[in-house]
PDB file of N, CA, C, O and CB in Angstrom:
ATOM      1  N   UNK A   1     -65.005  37.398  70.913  1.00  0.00           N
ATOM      2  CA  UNK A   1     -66.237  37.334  71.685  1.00  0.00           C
ATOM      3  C   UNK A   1     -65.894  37.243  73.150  1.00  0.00           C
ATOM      4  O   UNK A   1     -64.715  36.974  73.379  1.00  0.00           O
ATOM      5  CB  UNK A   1     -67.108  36.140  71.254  1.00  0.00           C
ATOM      6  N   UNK A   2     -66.806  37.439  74.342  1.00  0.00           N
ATOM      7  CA  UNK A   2     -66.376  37.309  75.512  1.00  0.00           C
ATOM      8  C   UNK A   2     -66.737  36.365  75.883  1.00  0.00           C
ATOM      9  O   UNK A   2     -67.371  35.630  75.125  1.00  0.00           O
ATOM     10  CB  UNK A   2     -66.551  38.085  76.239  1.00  0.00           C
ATOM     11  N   UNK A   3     -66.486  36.005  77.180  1.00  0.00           N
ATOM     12  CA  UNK A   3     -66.480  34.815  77.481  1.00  0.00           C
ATOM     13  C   UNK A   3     -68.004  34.063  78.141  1.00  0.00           C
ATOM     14  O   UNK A   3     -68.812  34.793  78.715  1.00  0.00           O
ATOM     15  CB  UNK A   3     -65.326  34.816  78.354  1.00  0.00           C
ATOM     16  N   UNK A   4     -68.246  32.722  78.004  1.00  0.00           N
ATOM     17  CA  UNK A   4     -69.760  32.176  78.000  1.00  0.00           C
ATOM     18  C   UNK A   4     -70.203  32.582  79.222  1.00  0.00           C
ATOM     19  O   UNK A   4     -69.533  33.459  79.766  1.00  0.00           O
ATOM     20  CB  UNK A   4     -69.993  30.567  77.836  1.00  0.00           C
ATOM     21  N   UNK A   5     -71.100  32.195  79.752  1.00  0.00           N
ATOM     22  CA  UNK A   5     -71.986  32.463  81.258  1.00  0.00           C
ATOM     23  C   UNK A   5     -71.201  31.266  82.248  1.00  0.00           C
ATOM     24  O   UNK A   5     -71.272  31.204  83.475  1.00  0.00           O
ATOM     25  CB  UNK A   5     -74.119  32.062  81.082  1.00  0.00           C
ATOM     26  N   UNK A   6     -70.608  30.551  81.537  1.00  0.00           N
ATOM     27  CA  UNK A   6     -70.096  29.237  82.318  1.00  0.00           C
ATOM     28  C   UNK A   6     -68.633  29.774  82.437  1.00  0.00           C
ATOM     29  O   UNK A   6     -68.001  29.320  83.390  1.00  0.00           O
ATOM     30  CB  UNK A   6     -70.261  27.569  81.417  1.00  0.00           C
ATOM     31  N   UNK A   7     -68.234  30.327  81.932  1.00  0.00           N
ATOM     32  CA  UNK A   7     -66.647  30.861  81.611  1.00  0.00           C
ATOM     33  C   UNK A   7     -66.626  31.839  82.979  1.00  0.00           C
ATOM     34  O   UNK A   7     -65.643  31.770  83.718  1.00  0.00           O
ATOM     35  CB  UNK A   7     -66.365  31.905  79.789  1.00  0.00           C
ATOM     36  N   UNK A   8     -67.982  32.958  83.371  1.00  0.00           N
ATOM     37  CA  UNK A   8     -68.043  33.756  84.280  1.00  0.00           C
ATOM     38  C   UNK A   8     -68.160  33.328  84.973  1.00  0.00           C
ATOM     39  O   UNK A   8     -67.199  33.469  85.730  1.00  0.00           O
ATOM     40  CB  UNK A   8     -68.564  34.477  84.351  1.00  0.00           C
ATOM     41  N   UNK A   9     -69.168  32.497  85.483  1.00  0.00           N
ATOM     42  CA  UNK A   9     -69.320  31.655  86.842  1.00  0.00           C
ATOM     43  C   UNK A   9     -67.911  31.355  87.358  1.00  0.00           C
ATOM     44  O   UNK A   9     -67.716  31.609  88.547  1.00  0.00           O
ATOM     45  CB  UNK A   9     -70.151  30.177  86.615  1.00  0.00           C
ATOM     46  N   UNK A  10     -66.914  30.858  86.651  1.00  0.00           N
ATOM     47  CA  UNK A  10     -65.611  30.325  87.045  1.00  0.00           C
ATOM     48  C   UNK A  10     -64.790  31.690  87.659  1.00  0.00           C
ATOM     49  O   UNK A  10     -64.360  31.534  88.801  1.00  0.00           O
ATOM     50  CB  UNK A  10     -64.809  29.561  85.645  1.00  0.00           C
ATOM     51  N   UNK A  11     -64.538  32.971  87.039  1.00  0.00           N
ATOM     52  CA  UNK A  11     -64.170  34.247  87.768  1.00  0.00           C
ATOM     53  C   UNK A  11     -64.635  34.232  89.093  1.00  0.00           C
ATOM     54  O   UNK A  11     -65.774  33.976  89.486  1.00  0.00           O
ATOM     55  CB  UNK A  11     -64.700  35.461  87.123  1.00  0.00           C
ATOM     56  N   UNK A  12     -63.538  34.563  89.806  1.00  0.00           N
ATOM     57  CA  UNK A  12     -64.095  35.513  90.875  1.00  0.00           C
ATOM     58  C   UNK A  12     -64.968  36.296  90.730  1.00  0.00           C
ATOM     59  O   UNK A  12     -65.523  36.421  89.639  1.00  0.00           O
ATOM     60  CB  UNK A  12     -63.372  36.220  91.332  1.00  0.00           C
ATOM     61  N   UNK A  13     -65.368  37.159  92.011  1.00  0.00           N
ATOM     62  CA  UNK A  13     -66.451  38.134  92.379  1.00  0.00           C
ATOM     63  C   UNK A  13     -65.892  39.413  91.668  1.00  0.00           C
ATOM     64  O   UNK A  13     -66.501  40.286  91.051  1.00  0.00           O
ATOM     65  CB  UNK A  13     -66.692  38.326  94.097  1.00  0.00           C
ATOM     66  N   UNK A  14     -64.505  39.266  91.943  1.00  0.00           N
ATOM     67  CA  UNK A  14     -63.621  40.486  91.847  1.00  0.00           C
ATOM     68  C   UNK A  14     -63.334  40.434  90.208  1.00  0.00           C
ATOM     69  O   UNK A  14     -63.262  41.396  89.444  1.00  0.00           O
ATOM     70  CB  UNK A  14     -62.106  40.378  92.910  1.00  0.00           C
ATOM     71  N   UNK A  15     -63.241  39.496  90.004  1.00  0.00           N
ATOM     72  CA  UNK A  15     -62.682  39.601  87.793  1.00  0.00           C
ATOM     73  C   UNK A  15     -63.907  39.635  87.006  1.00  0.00           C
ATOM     74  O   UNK A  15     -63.794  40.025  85.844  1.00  0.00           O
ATOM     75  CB  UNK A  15     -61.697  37.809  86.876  1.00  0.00           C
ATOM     76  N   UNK A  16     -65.598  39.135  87.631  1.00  0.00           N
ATOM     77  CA  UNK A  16     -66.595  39.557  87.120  1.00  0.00           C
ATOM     78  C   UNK A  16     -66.571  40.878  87.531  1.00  0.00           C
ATOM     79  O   UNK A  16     -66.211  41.567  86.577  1.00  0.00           O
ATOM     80  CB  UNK A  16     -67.669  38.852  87.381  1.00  0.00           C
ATOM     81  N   UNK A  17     -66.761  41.460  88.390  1.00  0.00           N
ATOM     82  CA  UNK A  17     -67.115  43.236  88.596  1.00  0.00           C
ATOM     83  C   UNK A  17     -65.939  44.184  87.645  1.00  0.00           C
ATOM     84  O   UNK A  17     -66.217  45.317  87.252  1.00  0.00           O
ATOM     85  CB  UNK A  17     -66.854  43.786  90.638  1.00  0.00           C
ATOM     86  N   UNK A  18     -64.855  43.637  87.415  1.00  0.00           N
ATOM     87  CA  UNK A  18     -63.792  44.210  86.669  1.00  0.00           C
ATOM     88  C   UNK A  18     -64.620  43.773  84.630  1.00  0.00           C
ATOM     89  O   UNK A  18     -64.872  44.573  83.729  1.00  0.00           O
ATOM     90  CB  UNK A  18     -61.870  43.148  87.342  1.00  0.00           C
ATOM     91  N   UNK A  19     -64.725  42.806  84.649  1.00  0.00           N
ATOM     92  CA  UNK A  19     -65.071  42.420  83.213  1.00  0.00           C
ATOM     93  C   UNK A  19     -66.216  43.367  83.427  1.00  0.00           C
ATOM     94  O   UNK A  19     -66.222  44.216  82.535  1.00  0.00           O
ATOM     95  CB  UNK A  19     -65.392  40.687  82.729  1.00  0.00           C
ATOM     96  N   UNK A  20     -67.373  43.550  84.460  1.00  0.00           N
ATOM     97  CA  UNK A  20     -68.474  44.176  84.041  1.00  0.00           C
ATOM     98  C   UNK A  20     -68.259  45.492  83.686  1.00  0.00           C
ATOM     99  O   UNK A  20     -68.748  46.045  82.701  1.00  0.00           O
ATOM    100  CB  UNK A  20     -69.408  44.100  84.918  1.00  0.00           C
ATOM    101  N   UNK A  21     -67.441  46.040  84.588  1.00  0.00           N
ATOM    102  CA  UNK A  21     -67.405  47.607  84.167  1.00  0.00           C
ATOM    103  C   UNK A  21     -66.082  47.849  82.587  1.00  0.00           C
ATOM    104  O   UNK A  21     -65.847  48.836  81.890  1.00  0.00           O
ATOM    105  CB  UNK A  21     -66.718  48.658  85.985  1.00  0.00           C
ATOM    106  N   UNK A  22     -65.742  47.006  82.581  1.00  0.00           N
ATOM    107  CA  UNK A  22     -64.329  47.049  81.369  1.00  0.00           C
ATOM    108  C   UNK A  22     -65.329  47.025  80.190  1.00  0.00           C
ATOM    109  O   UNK A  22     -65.110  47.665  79.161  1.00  0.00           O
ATOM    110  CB  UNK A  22     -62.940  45.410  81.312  1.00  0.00           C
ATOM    111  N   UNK A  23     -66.787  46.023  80.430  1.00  0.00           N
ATOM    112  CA  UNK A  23     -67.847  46.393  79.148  1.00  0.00           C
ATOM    113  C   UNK A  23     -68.975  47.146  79.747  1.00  0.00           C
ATOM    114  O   UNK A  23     -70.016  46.524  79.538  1.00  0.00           O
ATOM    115  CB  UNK A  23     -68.532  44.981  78.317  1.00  0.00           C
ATOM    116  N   UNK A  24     -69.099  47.812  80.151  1.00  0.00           N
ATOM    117  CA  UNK A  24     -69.858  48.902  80.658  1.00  0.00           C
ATOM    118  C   UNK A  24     -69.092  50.198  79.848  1.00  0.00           C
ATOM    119  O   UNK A  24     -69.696  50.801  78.962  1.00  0.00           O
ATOM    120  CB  UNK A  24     -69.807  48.953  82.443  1.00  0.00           C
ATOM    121  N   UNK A  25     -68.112  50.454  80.128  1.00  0.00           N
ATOM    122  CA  UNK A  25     -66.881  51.547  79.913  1.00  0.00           C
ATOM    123  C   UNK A  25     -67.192  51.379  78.682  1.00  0.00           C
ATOM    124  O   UNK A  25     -68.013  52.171  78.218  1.00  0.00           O
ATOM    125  CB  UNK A  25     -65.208  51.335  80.378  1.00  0.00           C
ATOM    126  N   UNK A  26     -66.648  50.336  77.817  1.00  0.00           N
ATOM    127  CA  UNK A  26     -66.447  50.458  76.342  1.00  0.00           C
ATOM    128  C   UNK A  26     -67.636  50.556  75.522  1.00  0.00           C
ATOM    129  O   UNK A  26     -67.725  50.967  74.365  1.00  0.00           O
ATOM    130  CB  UNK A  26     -65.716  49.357  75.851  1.00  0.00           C
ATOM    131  N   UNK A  27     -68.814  49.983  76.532  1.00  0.00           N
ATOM    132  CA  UNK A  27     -70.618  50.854  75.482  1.00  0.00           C
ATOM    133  C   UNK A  27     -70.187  52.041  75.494  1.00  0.00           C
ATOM    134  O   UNK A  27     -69.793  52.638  74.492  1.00  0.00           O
ATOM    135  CB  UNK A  27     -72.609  50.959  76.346  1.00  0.00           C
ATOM    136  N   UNK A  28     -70.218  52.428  76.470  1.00  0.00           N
ATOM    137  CA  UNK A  28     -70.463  53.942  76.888  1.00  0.00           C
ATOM    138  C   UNK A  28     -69.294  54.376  76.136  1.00  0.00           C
ATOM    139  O   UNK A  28     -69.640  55.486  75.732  1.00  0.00           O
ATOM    140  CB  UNK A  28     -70.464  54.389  78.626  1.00  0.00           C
ATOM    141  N   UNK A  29     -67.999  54.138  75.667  1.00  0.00           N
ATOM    142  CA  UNK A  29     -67.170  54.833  74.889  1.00  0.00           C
ATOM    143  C   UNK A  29     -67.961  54.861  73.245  1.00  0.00           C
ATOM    144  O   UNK A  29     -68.390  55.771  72.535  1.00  0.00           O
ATOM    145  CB  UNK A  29     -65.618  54.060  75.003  1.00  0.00           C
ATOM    146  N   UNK A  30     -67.877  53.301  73.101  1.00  0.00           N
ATOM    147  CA  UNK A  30     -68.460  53.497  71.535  1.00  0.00           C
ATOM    148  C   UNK A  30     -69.599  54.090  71.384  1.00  0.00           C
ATOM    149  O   UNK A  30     -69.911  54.246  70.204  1.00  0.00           O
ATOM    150  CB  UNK A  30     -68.699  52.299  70.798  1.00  0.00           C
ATOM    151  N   UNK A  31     -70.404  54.514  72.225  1.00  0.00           N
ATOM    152  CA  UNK A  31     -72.083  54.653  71.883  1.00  0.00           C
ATOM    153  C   UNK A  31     -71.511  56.397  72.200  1.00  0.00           C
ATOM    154  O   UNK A  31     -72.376  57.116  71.699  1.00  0.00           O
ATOM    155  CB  UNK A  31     -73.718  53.594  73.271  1.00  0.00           C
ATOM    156  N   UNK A  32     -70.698  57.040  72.662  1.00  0.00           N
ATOM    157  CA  UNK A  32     -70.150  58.515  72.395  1.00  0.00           C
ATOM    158  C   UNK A  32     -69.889  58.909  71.108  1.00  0.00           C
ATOM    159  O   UNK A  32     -70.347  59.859  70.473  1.00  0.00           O
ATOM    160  CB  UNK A  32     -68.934  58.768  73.037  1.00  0.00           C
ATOM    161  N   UNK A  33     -68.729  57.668  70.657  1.00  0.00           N
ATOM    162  CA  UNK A  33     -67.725  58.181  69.496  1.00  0.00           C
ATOM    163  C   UNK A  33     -69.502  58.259  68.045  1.00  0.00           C
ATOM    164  O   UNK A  33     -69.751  59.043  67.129  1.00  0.00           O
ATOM    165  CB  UNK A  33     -65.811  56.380  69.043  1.00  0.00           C
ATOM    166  N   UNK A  34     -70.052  57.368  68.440  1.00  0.00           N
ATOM    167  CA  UNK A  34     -71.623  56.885  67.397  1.00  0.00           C
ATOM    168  C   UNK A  34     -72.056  58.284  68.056  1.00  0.00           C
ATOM    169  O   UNK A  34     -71.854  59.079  67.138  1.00  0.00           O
ATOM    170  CB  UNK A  34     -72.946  54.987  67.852  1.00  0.00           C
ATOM    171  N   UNK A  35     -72.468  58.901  68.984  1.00  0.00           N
ATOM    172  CA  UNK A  35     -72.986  60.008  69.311  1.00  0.00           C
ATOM    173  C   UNK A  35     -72.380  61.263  68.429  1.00  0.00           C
ATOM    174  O   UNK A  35     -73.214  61.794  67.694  1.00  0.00           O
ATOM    175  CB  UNK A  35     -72.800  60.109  70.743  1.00  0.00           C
ATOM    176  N   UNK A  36     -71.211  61.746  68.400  1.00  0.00           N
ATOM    177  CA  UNK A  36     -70.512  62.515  68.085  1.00  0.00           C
ATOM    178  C   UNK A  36     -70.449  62.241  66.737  1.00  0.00           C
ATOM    179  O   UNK A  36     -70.865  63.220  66.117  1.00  0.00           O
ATOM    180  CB  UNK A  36     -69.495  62.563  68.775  1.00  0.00           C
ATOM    181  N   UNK A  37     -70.132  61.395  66.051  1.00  0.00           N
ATOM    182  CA  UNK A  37     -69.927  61.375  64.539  1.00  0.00           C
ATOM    183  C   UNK A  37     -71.456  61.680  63.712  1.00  0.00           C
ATOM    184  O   UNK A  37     -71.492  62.136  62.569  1.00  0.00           O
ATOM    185  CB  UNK A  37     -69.262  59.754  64.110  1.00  0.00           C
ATOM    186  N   UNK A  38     -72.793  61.305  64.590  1.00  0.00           N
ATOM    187  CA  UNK A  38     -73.986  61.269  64.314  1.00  0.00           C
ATOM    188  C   UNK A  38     -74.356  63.400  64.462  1.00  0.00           C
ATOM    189  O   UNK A  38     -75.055  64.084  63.714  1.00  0.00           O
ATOM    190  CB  UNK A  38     -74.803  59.934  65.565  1.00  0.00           C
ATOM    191  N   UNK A  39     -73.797  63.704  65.322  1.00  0.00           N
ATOM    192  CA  UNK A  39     -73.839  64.855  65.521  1.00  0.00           C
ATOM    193  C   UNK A  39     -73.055  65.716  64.233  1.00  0.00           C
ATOM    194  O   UNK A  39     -73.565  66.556  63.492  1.00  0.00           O
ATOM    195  CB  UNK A  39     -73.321  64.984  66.877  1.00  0.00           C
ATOM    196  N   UNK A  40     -71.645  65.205  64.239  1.00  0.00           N
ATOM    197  CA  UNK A  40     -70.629  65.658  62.623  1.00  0.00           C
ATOM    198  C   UNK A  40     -71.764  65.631  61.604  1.00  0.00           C
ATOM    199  O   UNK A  40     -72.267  66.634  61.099  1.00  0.00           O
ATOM    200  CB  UNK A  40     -69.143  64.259  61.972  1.00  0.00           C
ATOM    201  N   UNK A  41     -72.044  64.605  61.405  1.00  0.00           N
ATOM    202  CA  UNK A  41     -72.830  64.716  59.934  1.00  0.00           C
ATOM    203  C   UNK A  41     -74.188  65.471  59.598  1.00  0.00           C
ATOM    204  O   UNK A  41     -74.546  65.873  58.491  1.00  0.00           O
ATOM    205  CB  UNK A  41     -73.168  63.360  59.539  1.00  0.00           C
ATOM    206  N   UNK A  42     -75.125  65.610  61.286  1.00  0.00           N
ATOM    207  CA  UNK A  42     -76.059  66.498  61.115  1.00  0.00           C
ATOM    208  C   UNK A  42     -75.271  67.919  60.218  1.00  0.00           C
ATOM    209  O   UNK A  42     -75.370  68.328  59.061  1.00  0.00           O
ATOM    210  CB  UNK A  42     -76.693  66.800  62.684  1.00  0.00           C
ATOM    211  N   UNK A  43     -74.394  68.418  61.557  1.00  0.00           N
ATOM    212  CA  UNK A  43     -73.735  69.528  61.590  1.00  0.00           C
ATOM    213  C   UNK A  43     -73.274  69.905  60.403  1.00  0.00           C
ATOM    214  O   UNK A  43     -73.479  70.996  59.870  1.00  0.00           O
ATOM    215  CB  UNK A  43     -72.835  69.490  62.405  1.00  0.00           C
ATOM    216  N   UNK A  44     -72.657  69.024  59.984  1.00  0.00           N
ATOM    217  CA  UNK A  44     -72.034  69.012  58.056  1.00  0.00           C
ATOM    218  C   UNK A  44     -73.620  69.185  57.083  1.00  0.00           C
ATOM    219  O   UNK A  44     -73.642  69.783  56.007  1.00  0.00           O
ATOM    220  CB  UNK A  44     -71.024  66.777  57.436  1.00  0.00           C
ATOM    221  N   UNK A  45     -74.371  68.796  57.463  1.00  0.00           N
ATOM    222  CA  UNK A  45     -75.549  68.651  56.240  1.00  0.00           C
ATOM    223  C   UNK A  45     -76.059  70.257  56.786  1.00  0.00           C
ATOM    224  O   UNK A  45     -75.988  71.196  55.994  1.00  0.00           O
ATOM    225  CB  UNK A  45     -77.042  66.962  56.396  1.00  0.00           C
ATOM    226  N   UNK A  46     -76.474  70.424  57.934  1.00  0.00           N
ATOM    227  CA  UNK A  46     -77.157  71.638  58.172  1.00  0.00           C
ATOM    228  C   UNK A  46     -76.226  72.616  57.539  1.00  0.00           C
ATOM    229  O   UNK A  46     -76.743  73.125  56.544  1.00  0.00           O
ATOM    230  CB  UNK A  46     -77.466  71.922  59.697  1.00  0.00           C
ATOM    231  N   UNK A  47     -74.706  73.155  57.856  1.00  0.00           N
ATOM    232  CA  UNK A  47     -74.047  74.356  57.749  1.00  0.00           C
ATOM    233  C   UNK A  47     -73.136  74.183  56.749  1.00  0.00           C
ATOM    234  O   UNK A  47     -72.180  74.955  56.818  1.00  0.00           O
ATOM    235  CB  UNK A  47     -73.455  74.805  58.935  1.00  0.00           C
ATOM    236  N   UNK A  48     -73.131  73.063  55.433  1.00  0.00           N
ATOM    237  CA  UNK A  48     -72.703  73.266  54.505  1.00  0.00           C
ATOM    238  C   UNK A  48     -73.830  73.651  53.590  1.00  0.00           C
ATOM    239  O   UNK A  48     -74.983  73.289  53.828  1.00  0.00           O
ATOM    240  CB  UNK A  48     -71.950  72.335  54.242  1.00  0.00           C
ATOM    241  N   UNK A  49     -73.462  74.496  52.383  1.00  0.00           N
ATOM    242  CA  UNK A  49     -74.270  74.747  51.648  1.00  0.00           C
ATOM    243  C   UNK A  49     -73.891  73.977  49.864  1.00  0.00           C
ATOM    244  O   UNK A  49     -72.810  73.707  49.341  1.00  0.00           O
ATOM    245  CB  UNK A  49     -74.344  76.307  51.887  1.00  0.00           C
ATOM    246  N   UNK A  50     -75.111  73.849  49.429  1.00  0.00           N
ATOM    247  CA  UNK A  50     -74.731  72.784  47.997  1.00  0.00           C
ATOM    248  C   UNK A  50     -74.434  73.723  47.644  1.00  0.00           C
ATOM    249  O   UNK A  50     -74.526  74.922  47.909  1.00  0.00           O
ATOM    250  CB  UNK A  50     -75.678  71.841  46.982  1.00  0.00           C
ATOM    251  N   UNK A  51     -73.880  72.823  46.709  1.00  0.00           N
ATOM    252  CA  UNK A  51     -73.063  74.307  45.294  1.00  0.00           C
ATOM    253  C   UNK A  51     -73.591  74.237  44.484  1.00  0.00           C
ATOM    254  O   UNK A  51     -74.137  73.194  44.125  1.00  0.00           O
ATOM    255  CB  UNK A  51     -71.554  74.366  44.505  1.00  0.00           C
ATOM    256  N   UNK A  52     -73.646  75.432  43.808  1.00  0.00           N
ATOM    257  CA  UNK A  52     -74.649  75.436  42.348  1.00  0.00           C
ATOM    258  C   UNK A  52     -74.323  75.184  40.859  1.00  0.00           C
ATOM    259  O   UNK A  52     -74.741  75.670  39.808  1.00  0.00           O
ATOM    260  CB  UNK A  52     -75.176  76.723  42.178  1.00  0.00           C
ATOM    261  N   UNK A  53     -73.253  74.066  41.233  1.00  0.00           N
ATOM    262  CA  UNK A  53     -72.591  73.916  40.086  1.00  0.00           C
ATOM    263  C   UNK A  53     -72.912  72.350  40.101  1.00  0.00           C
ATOM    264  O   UNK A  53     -72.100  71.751  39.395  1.00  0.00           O
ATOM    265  CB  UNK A  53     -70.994  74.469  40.059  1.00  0.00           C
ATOM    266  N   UNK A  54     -73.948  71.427  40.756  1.00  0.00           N
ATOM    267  CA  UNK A  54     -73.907  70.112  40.717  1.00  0.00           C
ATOM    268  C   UNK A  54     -74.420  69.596  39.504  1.00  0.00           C
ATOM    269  O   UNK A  54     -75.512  69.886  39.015  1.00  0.00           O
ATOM    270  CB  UNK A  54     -74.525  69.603  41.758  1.00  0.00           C
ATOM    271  N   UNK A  55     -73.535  68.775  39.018  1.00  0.00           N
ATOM    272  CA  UNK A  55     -73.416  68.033  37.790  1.00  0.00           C
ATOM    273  C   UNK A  55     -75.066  66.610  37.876  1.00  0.00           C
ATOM    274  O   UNK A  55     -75.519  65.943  36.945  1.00  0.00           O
ATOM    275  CB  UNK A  55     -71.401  67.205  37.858  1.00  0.00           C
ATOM    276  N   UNK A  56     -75.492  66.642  39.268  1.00  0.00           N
ATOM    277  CA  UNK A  56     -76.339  66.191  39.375  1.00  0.00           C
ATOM    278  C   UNK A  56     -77.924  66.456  39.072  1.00  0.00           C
ATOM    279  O   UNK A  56     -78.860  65.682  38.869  1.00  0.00           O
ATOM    280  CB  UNK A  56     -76.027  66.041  40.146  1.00  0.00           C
ATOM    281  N   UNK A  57     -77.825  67.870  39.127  1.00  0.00           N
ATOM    282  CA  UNK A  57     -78.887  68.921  38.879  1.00  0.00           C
ATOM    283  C   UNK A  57     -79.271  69.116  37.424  1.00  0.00           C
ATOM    284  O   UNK A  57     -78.487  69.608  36.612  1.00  0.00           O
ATOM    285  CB  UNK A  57     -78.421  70.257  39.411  1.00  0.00           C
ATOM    286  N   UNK A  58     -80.542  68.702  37.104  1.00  0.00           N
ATOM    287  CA  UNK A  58     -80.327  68.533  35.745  1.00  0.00           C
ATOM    288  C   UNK A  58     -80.722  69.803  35.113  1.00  0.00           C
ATOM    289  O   UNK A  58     -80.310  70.142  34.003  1.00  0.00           O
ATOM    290  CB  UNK A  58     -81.057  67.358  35.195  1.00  0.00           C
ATOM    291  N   UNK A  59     -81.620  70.580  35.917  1.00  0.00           N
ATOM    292  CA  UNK A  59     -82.185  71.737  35.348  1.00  0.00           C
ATOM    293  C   UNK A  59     -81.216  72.892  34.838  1.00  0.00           C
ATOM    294  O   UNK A  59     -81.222  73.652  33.870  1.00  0.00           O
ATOM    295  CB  UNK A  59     -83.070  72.260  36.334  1.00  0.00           C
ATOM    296  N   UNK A  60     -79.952  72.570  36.490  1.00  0.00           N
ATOM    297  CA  UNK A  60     -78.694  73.443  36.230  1.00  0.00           C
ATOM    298  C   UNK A  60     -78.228  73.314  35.214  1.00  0.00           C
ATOM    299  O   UNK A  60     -77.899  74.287  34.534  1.00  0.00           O
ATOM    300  CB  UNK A  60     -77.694  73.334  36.964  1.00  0.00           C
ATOM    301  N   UNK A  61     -78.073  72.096  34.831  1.00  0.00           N
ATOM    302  CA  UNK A  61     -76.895  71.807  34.315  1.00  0.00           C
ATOM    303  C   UNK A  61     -77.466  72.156  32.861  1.00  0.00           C
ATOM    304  O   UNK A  61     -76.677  72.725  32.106  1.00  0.00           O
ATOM    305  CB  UNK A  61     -76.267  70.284  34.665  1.00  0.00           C
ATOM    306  N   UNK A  62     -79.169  71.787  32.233  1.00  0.00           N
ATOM    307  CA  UNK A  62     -79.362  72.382  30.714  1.00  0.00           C
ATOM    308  C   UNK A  62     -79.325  73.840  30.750  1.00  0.00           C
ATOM    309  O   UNK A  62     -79.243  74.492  29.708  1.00  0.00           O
ATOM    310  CB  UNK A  62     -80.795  71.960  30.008  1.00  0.00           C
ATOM    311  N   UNK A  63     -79.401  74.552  32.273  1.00  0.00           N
ATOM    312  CA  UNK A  63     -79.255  75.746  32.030  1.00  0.00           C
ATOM    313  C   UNK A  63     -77.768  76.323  31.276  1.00  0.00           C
ATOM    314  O   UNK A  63     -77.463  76.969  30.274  1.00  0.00           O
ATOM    315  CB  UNK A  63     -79.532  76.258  33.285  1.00  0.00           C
ATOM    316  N   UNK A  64     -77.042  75.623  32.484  1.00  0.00           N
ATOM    317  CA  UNK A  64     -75.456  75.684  31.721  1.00  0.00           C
ATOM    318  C   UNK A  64     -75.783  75.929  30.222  1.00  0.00           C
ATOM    319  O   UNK A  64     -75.946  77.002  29.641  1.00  0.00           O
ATOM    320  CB  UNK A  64     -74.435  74.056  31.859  1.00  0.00           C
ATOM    321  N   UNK A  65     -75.845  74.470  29.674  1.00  0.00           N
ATOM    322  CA  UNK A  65     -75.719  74.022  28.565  1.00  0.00           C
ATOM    323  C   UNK A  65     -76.336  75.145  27.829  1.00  0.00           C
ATOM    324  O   UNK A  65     -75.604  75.764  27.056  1.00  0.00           O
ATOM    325  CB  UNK A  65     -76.231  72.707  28.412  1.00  0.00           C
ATOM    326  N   UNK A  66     -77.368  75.444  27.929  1.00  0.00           N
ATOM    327  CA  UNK A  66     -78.128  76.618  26.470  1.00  0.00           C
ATOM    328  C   UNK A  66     -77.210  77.740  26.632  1.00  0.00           C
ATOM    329  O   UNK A  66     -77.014  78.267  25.537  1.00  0.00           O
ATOM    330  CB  UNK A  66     -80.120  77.388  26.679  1.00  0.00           C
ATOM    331  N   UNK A  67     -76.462  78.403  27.742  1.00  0.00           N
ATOM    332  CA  UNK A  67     -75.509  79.347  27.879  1.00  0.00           C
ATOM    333  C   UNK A  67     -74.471  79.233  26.859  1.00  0.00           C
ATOM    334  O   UNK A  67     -73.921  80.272  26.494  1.00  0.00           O
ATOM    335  CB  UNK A  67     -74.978  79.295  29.142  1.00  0.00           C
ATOM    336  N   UNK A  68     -74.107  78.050  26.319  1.00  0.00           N
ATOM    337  CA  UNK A  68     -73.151  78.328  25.416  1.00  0.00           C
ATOM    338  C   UNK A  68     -73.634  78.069  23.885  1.00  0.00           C
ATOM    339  O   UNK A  68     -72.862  78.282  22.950  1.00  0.00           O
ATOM    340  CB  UNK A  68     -71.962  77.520  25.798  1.00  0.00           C
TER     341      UNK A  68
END
């Protein structure tokens, strides 16, 4: 965890403006990498296509089945 409001007060001017942007930086990194992976999985659901062989599909699958 970082440090309390009483912990900051004790920093300098100069090691608060450094802590602020060191967690400024790292939202803005993680809330990218959450951007981008959120984007992967659209991207994966839109331009993959199901297969027509899902064992989940039940209609498929009695279709299978009367085939043999």
């Amino acid at each position: 965890m970082g440090p309390s409001q009483r912990q900051l007060r004790l920093l300098s001017p100069e090691d608060r403006a450094i802590y602020k942007q060191w967690l400024r930086r790292s939202a803005v990194f993680y809330s990218m990498v959450l951007a981008l992976l959120a984007v992967g999985i659209v991207a994966n659901n839109f331009f993959a296509s199901p297969s027509s062989d899902v064992a989940g599909d039940t209609v498929h699958t009695a279709a299978i089945t009367a085939k043999r």
